[in-house]
C-alpha positions as CSV (number, residue, x, y, z in Angstrom):
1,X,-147.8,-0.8,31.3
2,X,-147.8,2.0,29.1
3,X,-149.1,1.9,25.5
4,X,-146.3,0.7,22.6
5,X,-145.9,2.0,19.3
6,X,-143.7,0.8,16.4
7,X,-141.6,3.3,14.0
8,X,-139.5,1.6,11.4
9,X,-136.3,3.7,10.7
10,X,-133.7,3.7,8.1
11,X,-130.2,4.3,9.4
12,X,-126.9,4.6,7.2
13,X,-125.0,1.9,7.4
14,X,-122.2,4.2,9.6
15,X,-124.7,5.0,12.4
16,X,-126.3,1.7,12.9
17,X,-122.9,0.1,13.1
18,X,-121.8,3.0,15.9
19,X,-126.0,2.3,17.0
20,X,-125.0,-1.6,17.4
21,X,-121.0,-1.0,19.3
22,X,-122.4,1.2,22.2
23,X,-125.6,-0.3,22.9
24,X,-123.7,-3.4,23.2
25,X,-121.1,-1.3,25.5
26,X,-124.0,-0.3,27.7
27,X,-125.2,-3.7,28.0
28,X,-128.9,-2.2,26.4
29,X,-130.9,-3.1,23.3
30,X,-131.2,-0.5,20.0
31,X,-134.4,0.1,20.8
32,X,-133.7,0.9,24.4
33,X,-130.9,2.7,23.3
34,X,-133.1,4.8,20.5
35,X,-135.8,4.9,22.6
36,X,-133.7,6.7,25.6
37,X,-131.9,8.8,23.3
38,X,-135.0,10.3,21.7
39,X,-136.3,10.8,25.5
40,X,-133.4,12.6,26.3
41,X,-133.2,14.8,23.1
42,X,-137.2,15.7,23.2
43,X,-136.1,16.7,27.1
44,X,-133.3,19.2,26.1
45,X,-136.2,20.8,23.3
46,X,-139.2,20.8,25.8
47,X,-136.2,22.7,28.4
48,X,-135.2,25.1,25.8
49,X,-139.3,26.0,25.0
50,X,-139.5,26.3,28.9
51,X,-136.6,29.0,29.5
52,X,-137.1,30.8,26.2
53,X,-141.2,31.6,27.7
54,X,-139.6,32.0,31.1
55,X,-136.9,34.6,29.4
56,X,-139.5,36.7,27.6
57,X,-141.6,36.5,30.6
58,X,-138.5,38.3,32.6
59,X,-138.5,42.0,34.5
60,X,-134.8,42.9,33.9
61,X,-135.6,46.1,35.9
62,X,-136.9,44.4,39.0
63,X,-133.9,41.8,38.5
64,X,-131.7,44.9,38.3
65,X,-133.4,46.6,41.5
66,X,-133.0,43.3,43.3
67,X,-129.2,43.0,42.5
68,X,-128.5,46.2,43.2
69,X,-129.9,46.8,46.7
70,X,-127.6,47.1,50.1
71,X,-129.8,46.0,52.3
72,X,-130.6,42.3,53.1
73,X,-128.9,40.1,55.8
74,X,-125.4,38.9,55.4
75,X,-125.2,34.8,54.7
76,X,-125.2,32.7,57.5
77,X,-122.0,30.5,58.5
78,X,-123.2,27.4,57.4
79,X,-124.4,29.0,53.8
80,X,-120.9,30.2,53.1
81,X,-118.6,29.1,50.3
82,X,-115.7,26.6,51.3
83,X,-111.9,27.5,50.1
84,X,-111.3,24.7,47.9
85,X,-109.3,22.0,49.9
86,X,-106.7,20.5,47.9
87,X,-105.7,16.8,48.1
């Protein structure tokens, strides 16, 4: 099992009683509730680092060469895009 750590934290009274409504909704503790929302939040910042040194990284040229081209093969049938079907 991984290694535990505790962090007291100081809520306003308006958060932890929105904090205690849907963690009881979705049947989880706070601190599983805090625990996954912090996961998910340091996620979305490690994506953001990760594109922004992918972005600067970029060759717009070659991107434009590659967009630009004719030649290439033609998609296959099964790699086509469906009309929408409606119903």
């Amino acid at each position: 099992m991984s290694e535990l750590s505790t962090y007291p934290l100081r809520l306003p009274r308006s958060i932890r009683a929105s904090l205690d409504r849907v963690s009881k909704r979705d049947g989880v503790s706070i601190n599983q509730f805090v625990s996954i929302a912090v996961a998910e939040k340091l996620a979305m910042m490690e994506a953001q680092t990760y594109f922004a040194e992918r972005q600067a990284r970029a060759d717009l040229t070659a991107f434009d060469a590659l967009m630009s081209r004719t030649t290439g093969e033609p998609p296959r049938d099964d790699d086509r895009i469906l009309p929408a079907q409606n119903g």
